[in-house]
LOLO-556526 format. One record per residue (C-alpha): x, y, z. Coordinates in steps of 0.5 Angstrom, whole numbers, plus 2048, in hexadecimal, padded with zeros to 3 digits. Each point is the difference from the previous one (the first is absolute). Layout:
# residues N
XYZ/...
//
This chain:
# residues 118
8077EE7E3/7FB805801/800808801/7FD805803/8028067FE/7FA806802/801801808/7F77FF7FF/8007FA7FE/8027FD806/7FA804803/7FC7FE7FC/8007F9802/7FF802808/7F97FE803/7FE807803/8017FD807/8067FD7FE/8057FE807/8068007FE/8067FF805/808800800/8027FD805/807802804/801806803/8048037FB/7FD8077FD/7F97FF7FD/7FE7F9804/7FA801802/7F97FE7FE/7FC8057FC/7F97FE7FF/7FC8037FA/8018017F9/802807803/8047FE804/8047FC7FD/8018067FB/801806804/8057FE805/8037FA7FD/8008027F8/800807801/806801806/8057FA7FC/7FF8037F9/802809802/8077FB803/8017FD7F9/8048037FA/7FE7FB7FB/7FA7FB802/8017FA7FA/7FC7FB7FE/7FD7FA805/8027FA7FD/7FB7FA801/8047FA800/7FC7FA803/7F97FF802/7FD7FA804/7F8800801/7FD7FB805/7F8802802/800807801/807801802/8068037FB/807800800/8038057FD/8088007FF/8028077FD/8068057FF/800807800/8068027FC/8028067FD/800803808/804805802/7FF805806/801807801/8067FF803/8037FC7FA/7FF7FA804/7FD7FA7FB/7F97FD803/7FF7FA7FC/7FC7FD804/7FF7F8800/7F87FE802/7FC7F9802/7F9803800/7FB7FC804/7F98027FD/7F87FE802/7FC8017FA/7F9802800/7FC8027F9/8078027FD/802804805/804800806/7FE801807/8077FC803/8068027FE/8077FF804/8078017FD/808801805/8078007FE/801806806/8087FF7FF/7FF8047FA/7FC804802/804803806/8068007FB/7FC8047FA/7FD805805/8027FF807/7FB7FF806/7FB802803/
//
C-alpha cells in the first residue's frame, strides 16, 4: 500500500483545472473547479475541522485508457470534536499529462457523521 503523508502531494497531482465532485448533499458536496478551488474551499475548510489529518493510504489502482480508479483510505483521522474521520474513498480520475482534470469521490454518511451537514 502506498502512502501520502504531506497534505501537498496530493495537490501536487491536480491539473490547474481540475474539477472535482463530491456527490451527495452532506457537507462538502459540491463541485469545485480549479486547482484553487479545490484547495481553498475543499482542503482548506475540511483541514482547520481536523485534529489529526493522517496518511492517505493507496490501496488499489486500475488504469484503462486515460481514466483511473483509485481505491484509498485516510486513516489516523480525527475531527476536533474527537469524532474519528477514517474516511474510505473510490476515486474515479480522467488523467491528461500526469495531472488530473477530473476527479469524483463520496462516502456523504460519514461525512454527515464527522461534521454534521450543511
Amino acid at each position: 500500500m502506498r502512502t501520502l503523508t504531506e497534505p501537498n502531494r496530493l495537490t501536487a497531482y491536480l491539473a490547474d483545472d481540475v474539477r472535482w465532485t463530491v456527490h451527495g448533499n452532506a457537507k462538502f458536496c459540491d463541485t469545485y473547479k480549479g486547482k484553487e478551488d479545490v484547495v481553498q474551499r475543499l482542503f482548506g475548510e475540511l483541514a482547520p475541522l481536523l485534529e489529526t489529518i493522517g496518511p492517505f493510504e493507496i490501496g488499489n489502482v486500475i488504469r484503462e485508457g486515460d481514466h483511473v480508479v483509485v481505491q484509498a483510505v485516510g486513516t489516523g483521522r480525527t475531527t476536533k470534536t474527537g469524532r474519528p474521520y477514517n474516511n474510505d474513498y473510490c476515486l474515479v480520475v480522467k488523467l491528461a499529462n500526469e495531472r488530473s482534470p477530473n476527479s469524483t469521490s463520496t462516502d456523504t454518511e460519514l461525512i454527515t457523521s464527522a461534521f454534521g451537514s450543511k
